[in-house]
C-alpha positions in Angstrom: 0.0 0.0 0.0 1.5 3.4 -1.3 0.5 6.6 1.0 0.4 9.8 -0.3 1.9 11.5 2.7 1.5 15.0 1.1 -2.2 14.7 0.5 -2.5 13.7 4.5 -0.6 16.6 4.9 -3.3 18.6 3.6 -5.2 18.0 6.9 -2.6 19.8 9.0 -3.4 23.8 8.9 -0.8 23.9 11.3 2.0 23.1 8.5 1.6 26.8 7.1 2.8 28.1 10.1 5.1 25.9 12.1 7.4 23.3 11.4 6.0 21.3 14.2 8.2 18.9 15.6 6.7 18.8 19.0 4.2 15.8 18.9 5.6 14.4 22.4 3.8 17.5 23.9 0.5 18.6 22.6 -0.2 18.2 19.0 -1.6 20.2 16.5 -5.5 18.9 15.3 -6.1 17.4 12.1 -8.8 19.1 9.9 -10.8 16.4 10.5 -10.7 16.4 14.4 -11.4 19.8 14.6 -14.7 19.6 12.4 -15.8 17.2 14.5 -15.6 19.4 17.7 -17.5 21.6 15.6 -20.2 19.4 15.0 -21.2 18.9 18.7 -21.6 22.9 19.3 -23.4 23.1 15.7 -25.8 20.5 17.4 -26.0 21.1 20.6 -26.5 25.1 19.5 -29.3 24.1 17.3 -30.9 21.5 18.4 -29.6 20.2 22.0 -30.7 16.6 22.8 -34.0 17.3 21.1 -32.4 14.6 18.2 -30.8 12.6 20.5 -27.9 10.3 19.2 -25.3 11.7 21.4 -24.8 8.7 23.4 -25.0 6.3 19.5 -21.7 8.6 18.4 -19.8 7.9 21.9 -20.6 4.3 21.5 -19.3 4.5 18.0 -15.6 6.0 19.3 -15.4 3.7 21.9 -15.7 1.1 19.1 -12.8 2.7 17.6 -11.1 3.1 20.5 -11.4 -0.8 20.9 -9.8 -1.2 17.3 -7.1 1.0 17.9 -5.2 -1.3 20.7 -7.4 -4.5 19.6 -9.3 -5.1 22.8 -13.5 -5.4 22.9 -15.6 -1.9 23.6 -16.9 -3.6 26.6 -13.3 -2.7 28.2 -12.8 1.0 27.1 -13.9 3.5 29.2 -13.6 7.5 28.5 -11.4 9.2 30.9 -10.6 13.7 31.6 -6.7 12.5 30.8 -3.6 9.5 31.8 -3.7 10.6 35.8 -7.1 10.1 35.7 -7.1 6.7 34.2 -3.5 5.9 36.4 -5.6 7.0 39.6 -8.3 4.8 39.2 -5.8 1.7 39.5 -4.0 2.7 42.2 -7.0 3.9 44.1 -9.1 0.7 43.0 -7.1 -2.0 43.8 -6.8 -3.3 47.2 -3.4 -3.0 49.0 -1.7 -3.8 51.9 1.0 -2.8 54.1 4.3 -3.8 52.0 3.2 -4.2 48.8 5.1 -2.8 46.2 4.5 -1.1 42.8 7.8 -1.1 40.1 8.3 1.8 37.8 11.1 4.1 35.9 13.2 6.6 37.7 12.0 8.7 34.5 8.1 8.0 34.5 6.3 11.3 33.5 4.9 12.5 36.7 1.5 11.1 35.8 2.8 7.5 36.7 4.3 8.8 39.6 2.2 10.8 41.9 -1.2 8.5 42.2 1.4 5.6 43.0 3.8 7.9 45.8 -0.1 8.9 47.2 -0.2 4.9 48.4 2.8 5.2 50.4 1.4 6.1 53.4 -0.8 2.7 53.0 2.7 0.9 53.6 2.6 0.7 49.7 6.3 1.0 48.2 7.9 2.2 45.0 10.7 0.3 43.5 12.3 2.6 41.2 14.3 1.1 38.0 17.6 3.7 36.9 17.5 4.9 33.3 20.9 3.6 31.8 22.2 5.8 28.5 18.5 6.9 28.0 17.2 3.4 28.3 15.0 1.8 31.1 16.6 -1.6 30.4 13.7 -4.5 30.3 16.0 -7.1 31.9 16.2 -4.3 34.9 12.4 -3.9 35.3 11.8 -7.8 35.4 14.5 -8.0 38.0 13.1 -5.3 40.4 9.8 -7.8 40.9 9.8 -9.5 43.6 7.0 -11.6 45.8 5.5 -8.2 47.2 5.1 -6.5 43.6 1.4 -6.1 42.9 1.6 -3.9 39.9 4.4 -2.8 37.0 3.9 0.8 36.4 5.1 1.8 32.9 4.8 4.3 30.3 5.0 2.4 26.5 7.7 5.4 25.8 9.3 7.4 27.9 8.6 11.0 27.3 12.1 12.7 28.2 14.1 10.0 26.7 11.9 8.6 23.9 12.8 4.5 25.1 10.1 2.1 23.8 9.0 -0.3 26.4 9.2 -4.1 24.9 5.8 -4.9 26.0 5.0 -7.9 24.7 8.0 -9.1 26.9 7.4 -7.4 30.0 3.7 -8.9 29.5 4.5 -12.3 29.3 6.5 -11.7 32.6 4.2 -10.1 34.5 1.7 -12.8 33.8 3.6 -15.4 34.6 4.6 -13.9 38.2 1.2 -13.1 39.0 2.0 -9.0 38.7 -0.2 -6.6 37.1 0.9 -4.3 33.9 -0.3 -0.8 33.9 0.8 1.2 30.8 1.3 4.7 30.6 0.3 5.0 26.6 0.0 8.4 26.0 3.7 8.7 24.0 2.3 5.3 21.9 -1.0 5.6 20.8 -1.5 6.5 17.5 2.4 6.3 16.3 3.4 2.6 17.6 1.1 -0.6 17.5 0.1 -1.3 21.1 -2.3 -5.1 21.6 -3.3 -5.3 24.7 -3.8 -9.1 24.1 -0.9 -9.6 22.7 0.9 -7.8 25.2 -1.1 -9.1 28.2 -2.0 -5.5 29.5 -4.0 -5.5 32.2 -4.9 -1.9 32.3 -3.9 1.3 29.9 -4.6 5.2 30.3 -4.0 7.4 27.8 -4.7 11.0 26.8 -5.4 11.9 22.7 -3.1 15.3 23.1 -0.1 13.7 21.5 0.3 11.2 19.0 -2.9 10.6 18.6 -3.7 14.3 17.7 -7.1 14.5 19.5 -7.8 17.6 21.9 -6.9 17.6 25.7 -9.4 16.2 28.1 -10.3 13.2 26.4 -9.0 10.3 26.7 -8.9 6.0 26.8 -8.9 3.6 29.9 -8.8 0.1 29.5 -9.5 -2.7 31.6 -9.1 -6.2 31.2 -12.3 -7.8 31.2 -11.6 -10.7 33.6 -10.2 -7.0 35.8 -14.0 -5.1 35.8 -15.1 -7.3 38.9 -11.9 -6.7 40.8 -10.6 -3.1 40.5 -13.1 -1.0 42.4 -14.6 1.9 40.7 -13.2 5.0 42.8 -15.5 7.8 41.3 -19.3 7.3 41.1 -21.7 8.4 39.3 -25.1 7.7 37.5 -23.2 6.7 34.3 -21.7 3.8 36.5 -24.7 2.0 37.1 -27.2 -0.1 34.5 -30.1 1.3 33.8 -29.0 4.3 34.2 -31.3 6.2 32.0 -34.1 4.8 34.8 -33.9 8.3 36.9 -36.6 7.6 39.2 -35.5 3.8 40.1 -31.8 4.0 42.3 -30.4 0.1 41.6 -26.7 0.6 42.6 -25.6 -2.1 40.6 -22.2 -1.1 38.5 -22.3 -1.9 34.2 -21.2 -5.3 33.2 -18.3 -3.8 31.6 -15.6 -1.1 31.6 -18.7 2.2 31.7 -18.7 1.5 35.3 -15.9 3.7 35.8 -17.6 6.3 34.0 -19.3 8.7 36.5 -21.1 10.8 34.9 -21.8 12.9 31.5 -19.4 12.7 29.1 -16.8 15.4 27.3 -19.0 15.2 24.1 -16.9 17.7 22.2 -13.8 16.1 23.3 -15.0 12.6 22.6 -16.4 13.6 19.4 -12.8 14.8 18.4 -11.1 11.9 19.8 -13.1 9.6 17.5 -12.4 11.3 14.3 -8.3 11.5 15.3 -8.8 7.7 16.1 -10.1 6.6 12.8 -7.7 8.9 10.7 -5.1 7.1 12.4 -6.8 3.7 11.9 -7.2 4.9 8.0 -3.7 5.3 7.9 -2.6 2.3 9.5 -0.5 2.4 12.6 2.0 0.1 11.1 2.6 2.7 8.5 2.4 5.3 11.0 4.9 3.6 12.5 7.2 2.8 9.6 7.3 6.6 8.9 8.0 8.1 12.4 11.3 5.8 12.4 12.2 6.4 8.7 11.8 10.6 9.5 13.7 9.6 12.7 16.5 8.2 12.2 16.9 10.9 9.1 16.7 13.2 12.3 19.6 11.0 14.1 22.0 10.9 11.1 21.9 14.4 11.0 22.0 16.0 14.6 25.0 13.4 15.4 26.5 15.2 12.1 26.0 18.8 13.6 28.2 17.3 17.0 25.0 16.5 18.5 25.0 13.6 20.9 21.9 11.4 20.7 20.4 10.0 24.0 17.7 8.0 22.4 17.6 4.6 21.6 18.0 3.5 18.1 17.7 -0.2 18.6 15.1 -1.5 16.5 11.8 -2.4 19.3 13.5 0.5 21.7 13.2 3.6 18.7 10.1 5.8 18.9 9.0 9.1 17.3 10.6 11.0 19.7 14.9 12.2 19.6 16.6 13.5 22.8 20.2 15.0 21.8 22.4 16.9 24.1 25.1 19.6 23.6 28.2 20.1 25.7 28.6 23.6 24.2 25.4 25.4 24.1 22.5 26.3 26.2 19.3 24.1 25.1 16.6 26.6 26.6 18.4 29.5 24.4 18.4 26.9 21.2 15.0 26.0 21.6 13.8 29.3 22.1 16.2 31.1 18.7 14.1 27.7 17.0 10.7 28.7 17.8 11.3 32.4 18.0 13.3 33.0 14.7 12.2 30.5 12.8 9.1 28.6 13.6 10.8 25.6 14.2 8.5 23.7 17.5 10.6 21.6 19.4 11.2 21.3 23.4 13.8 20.9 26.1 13.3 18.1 28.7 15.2 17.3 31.6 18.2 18.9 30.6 17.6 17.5 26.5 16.6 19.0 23.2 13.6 16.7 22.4 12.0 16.6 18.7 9.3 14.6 18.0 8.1 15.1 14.4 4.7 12.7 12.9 3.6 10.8 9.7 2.8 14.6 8.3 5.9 16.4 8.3 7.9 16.0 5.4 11.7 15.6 4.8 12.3 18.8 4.2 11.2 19.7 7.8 13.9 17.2 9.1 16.3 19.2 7.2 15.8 22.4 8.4 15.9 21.6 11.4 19.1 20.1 11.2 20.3 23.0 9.2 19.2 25.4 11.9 20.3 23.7 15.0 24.0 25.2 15.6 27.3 23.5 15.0 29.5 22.5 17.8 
């Protein structure tokens, strides 16, 4: 299959303005997205839920959502963003005193906080050191032990750009009993994630990044063989069946992942999120992915040519979309900022790194610039 990456482009207003190479933050909307947005306020402005089929569209994204990391719709539930989705695992599992939780020295604080917050439950963090910019797998495996209820880990690491092996943390986690709670935001929508084939228990992500949906709506999924064991920690109407039954209270949670669904939905947002997810699912995440590393490692070649050095793992399951390069000569924050500034060049500085992270839609010649801009050592 031949894509015409200029055409998809086309659906990027943002590319006659910026070369945007800042995916790993918050990403530019898609034409598509956008409209979609659009569409709820056109309804809602004209017509409210007079026509009704609200509820018909966010059973359609979910569907999607589904696709997109090949689980059923019956485990997706819609969440505000990651912590949210992180929280309600480590708030909805039972603990007890000496239990542990494993993670990154390197987690974005997302996977941090909700897991320090058990702490004073006797619950304790067993922190895995980053090594050369990578969070090495045979490290992570090592650090459970017979107290380890959960692995805490992001599918790439946001300052650092590491890609998780998955598949093989899965299998371990499963066969130790452990749990495997994946940070996706940095994955979803440029890398393949299965979270059957990867035996993921439970996923959060946000659409802000590579996914190139709005903030404030996002994906939480739960094994289904989980739904009867993780306690829902926030409440609501939505939770419960027959929930369009006002006048009858049956507190009785949804056979399936809606039970952690309070209340009424982000429509806008999820809306949004829909469209992003089915452009992406249009494209193909395999050739998403096939194009992030090709654009990538064009990215690599050329910063390590400019005296550049490049944190990131190249390996071939560690690369992601995202390149952390350091200087010894020159101050990042100033290079970032002449970038943006001067030039209209987006990319950011992270824990003491220059951090690109360019998508399917930018084109060679905006890897080149770049590389022409950045100063010589």
């Amino acid at each position: 299959m031949t894509i015409d990456w200029d055409s998809l482009r086309e659906q990027f207003p943002i590319t006659r303005n910026y070369n945007f190479q800042n995916h790993a933050a918050v990403a530019p909307l898609s034409q598509r997205a956008a409209e979609a947005g659009r569409e709820y306020f056109t309804l809602a402005e004209n017509h409210a839920y007079v026509q009704q089929g609200f509820f018909k569209r966010v059973d359609r994204v979910r569907q999607s959502a589904a696709r997109l990391i090949h689980a059923e719709p019956d485990e997706i539930a819609f969440i505000k963003n990651t912590s949210e989705g992180i929280s309600f695992v480590a708030n909805g599992l039972s603990w007890t005193s000496g239990d542990n939780v494993v993670l990154a020295n390197v987690e974005f604080p997302a996977n941090v906080y909700p897991w320090q917050a058990l702490q004073s439950r006797g619950v304790q963090l067993r922190m895995v050191l980053e090594e050369d910019g990578r969070v090495p797998i045979e490290q992570v495996m090592s650090a459970i032990n017979s107290r380890t209820r959960v692995v805490a880990i992001s599918s790439v690491q946001f300052a650092s750009g590491y890609r998780t092996d998955l598949a093989t943390l899965g299998e371990y986690c499963q066969s130790k009993g452990v749990f495997l709670c994946v940070d996706a935001i940095q994955s979803l929508g440029a890398f393949p994630v299965d979270v059957k084939a990867m035996n993921i228990d439970f996923l959060a992500a946000d659409g802000h990044k590579w996914l190139l949906a709005p903030e404030g709506a996002g994906v939480f999924y739960v094994r289904r063989e989980l739904q009867g064991y993780l306690r829902p920690t926030t409440i609501g109407w939505l939770s419960m069946k027959n929930a369009f039954d006002y006048g009858r209270y049956q507190f009785e949670y949804q056979d399936s992942a809606a039970r952690y669904e309070s209340g009424s939905f982000n429509l806008p947002g999820v809306f949004s999120l829909g469209a992003a997810i089915d452009l992406a699912l249009e494209v193909g995440i395999e050739n998403i992915s096939k194009r992030l590393l090709r654009l990538t490692d064009r990215l690599v070649e050329g910063v390590r040519a400019k005296g550049y050095r490049v944190v990131s793992s190249r390996r071939p399951v560690e690369a992601s979309g995202i390149v952390a390069f350091v200087s010894d000569v020159h101050n990042h924050a100033k290079v970032q900022h002449h970038l943006q500034s001067e030039h209209r060049v987006v990319i950011a500085e992270r824990c003491g790194r220059l951090r690109a992270s360019p998508h399917y839609y930018n084109s060679e010649r905006e890897i080149d610039q770049l590389i022409e801009l950045l100063p010589r050592h």
